[in-house]
N, C-alpha and C positions, 0 to 999 in steps of 0.2 A: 504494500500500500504506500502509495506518495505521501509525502508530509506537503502537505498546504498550507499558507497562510494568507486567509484573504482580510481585506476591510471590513469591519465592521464594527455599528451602532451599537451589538448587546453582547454580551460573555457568553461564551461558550458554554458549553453544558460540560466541558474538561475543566475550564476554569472552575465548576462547582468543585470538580471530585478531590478529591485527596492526593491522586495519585494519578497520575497519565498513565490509561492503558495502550493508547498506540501513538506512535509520531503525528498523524492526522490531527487530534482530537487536542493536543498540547496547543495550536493556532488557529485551527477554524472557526470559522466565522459563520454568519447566517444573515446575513442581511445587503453584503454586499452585489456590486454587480461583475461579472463573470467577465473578465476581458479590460477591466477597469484600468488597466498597469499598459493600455496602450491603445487609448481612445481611438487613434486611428484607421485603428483594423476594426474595432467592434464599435456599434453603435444600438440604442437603447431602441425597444421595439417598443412600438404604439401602444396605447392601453387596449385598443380596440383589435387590432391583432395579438395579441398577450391573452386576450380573455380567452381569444376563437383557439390560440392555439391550447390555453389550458384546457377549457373547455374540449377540445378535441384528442389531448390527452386522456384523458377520465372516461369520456363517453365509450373510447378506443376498450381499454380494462374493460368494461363492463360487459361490452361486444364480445371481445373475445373470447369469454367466457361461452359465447352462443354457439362456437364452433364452425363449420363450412355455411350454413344458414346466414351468417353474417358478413360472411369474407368481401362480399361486393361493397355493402356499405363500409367496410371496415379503412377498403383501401382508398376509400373518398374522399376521408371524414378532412386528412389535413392536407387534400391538393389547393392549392392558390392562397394559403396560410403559412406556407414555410416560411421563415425569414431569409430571404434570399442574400443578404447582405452578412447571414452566418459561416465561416469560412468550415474546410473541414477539422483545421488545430482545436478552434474556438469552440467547435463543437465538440468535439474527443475530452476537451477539459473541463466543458459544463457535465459529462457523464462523468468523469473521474472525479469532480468535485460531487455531485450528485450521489456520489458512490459513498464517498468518506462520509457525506453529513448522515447517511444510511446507517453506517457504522456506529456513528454516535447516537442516533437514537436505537440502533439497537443495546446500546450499554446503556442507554439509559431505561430501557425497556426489562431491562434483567434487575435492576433494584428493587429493593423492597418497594410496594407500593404505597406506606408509609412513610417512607424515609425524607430526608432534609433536602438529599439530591435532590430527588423526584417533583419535591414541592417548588424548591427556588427555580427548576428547570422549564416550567411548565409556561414562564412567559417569553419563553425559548422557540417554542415550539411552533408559531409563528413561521418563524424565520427559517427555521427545519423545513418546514413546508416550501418554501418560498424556493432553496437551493436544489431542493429535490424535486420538482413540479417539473423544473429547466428542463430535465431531461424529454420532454413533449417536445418542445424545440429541437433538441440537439438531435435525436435519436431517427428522426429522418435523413437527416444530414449523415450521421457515420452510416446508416443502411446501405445509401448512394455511393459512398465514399468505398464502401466494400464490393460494390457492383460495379466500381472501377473509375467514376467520376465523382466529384462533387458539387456538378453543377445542377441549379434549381430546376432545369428541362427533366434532366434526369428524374430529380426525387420524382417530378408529375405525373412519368411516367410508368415508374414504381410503383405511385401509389391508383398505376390505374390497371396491371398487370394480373398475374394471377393470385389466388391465397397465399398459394406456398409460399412465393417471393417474398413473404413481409411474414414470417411464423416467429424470429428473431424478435421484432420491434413490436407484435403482439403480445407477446409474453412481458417483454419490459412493459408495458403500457397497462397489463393486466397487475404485474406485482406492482406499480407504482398507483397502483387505482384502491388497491388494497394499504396502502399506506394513507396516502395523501385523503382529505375530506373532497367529497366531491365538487368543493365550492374553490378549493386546492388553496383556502386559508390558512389550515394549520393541517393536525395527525389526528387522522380516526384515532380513536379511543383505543381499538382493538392491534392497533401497531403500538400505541403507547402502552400495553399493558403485554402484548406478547411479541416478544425477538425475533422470533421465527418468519415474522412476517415482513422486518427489514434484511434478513438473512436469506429468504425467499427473492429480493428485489436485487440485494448484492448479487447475487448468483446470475441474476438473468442479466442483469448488465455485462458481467463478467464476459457471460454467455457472447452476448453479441462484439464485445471488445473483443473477444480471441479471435474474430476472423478480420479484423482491422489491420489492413499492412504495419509492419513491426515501423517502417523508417516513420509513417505516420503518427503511431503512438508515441514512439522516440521525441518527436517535435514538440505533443502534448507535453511529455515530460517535462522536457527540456524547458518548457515555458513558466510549468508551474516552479521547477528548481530558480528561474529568474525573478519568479513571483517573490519567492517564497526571501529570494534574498534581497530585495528592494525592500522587503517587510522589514526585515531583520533589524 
């Protein structure tokens, strides 16, 4: 797991604990914006596209759930909504952040549900939401990007192709549906109370990361490491 350090408004849910259990969770953040450390390449998406693609996030999880009965609407749901102006680094690193902040709500999902952690974290969870939702945006972008472009024509075309083609970005959309409220303000109750269901989400990201060209991940890296040290 990469160590990240983004910008941000509120403390971490590592800042509560005692103890860092992984390098990720010692810096991150929850509130910032993903690509911040180099305005030029990335730019902030409309609230009106923001909603359609959260919105097309979640609707996506629920879908997929429906099985081949669904596959046609499934692959509609976020044509002429991508962010066209998402590169595919910008996108690889809203998933590997999306991934980490996964991580720390699932440590924070394994506490007592009493505990001190749990309570001070809980106006945290907001912002949890907020880094984790990204993944709507980003995860058409590395699908394309795996299909050997990362240009907007392409995802359109993706998203207008068979079922099979999109079983990867399914699945992420399906565990990130099961996490996130479907309003994608903050964390269902049921992710906040059981690990298994941001461990579910790690995995499927995971999933779809392993088929991402290595020199392209390398870049992701490579970005967040200059993140991480302009934080420093």
């Amino acid at each position: 797991m990469q160590h990240t350090a983004l910008r941000s408004s509120c403390r971490p849910f590592a800042a509560i604990q005692s103890s860092h259990r992984r390098p990720y969770t010692a810096q991150a953040g929850c509130s910032s914006a993903v690509g911040s450390d180099r305005k030029d390449e990335v730019s902030l998406v409309s609230t009106s596209r923001r909603c359609a693609l959260l919105s097309a996030a979640l609707t996506a999880g629920a879908l997929a759930r429906g099985g081949p009965a669904n596959a046609g609407l499934l692959q509609d749901i976020t044509k002429n909504v991508v962010r066209p102006e998402l590169g595919s680094t910008d996108a690889l690193v809203m998933m590997m952040d999306a991934r980490g902040m996964l991580y720390e709500l699932k440590d924070l999902a394994a506490t007592p549900r009493d505990s001190r952690e749990r309570f001070e974290a809980r106006r945290l969870l907001p912002g949890m939401a907020k880094r984790i939702r990204e993944v709507g945006q980003a995860a058409p972008v590395v699908a394309a990007l795996i299909k050997g472009t990362d240009k907007e024509r392409v995802v359109s075309e993706q998203y207008g192709g068979s079922g099979g083609d999109n079983a990867s970005t399914d699945a992420v959309y399906a565990a990130i549906g099961n996490v996130v409220t479907i309003s994608g303000r903050t964390i269902r109750k049921e992710a906040q109370a059981q690990p298994e269901l941001s461990e579910v989400a790690i995995e499927k990201i995971d999933e779809l990361l392993a088929k991402v060209p290595e020199d392209s991940k390398q870049k992701a890296h490579d970005f967040r490491a200059q993140r991480r040290a302009v934080a420093a």
